[in-house]
Every structure is written in C-alpha cells, then in structure tokens.
N, C-alpha and C positions, 0 to 999 in steps of 0.2 A: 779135453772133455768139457771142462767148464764154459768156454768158448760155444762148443759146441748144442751146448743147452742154455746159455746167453742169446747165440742166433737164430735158434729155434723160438724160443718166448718171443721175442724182438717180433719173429715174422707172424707168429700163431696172435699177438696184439695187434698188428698191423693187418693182419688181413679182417681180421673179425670187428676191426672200430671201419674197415672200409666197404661194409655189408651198405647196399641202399635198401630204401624204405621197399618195401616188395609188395604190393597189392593183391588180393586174392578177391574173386570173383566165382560168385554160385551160376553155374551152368543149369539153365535153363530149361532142360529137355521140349518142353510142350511149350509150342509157339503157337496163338492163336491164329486163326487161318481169316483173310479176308472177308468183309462182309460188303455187302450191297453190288456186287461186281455187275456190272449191265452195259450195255453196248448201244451205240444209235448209228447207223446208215447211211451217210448221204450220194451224192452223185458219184465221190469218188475215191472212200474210203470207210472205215469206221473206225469211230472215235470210244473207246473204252475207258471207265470211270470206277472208283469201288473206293471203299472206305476202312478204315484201318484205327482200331482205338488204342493201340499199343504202338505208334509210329516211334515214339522217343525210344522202345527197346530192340530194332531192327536193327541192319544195317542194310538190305536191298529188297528186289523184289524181285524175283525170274518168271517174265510171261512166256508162256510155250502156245504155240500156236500153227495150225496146219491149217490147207490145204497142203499137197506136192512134202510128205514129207514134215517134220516135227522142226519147225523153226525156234527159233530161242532168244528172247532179251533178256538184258538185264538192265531193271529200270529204279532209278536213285530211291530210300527210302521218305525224301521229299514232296517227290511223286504222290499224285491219286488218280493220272490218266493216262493216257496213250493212244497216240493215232498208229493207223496202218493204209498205208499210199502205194502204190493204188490198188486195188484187191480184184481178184480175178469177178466175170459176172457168171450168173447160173452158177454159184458153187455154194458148198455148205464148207465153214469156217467155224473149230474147234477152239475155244482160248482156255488157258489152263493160267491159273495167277498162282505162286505162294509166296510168303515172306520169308527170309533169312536172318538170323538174328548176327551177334555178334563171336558165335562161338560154332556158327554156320550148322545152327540146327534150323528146319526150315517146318511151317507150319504145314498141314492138308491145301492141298489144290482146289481154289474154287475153280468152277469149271462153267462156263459160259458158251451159248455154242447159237450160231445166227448163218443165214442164208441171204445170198446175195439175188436170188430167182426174182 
C-alpha cells in the first residue's frame, strides 16, 4: 500500500511540474469589414484594390466573385489587391471581399460589382 501511494505522488509531481506555459486568447467575434474596395478595367482584366486598418489581426482574405457561378480566392492577409485574367467582355462582374481572423471569424462582405460592356 505504501508503495502504492509512493508511486502515485512520484507521478501526480511529475506530471503537474511537466504542465507547459498555455496561452489563452479572447475570441474576437466582430471583425471589421473591408473599406475603400474599388476596381479599375483594362484591356484584359481587372485589377481590384481596398484597404484594411486591422491587417495585424487577420489571418486571410476570401474574394467571391462571379460571372458562370460563385468563384472563390483565397488571398494572403498581406495583400490589398488582386488581379482577374482574362474576364469575359459584355458581362456584369459581382466581387464579394471579407476578412478572416485568426479564430476564423470573418467580417461583413464588401461588395463591389463592374461591367465589362
């Protein structure tokens, strides 16, 4: 018996001096949503731009974007642009941007939307 409560204390010290440092993080719910999100035209693409004041507390950016159907990136939280090569002519072009944090809560959808006619 005494053995028996020797190697239990031995292991109840040993596991609890072998706890690591454990970090705790406040969950963020409300991520602010993109601002200035706007688009420019050329001959054979468009090049999309927008601006982000909380960039250090993301970790990505998901652009959604149609014609033919809801396409999807996923674009580094380094990022402030993105091209699209080559884009249909005569069509209207939907872009949907949000940000994702690091606990993959994700801000409101800016929504930007241009015509290639």
């Amino acid at each position: 018996m005494k053995r028996f409560l020797f190697l239990s204390s031995f292991l109840i010290i040993l596991f609890s001096c072998n706890k690591k440092d454990e970090k705790s993080y406040v969950d963020q719910a409300s991520v602010p949503a993109v601002t200035n999100f706007e688009g420019t035209r050329n001959n054979s693409g468009i090049h999309l731009s927008w601006s982000y004041a909380y960039s250090g507390s993301i970790n990505y950016f998901i652009l959604y974007y149609s014609p033919g159907g809801e396409e999807t990136d996923t674009i580094s939280a380094y990022e402030s642009q993105y091209s699209i090569y080559p884009v249909q002519g005569d069509t209207n072009y939907s872009f949907h941007l949000k940000a994702v944090d690091k606990y993959e809560n994700a801000s409101q959808r800016a929504v930007l939307r241009m015509s290639t006619y």
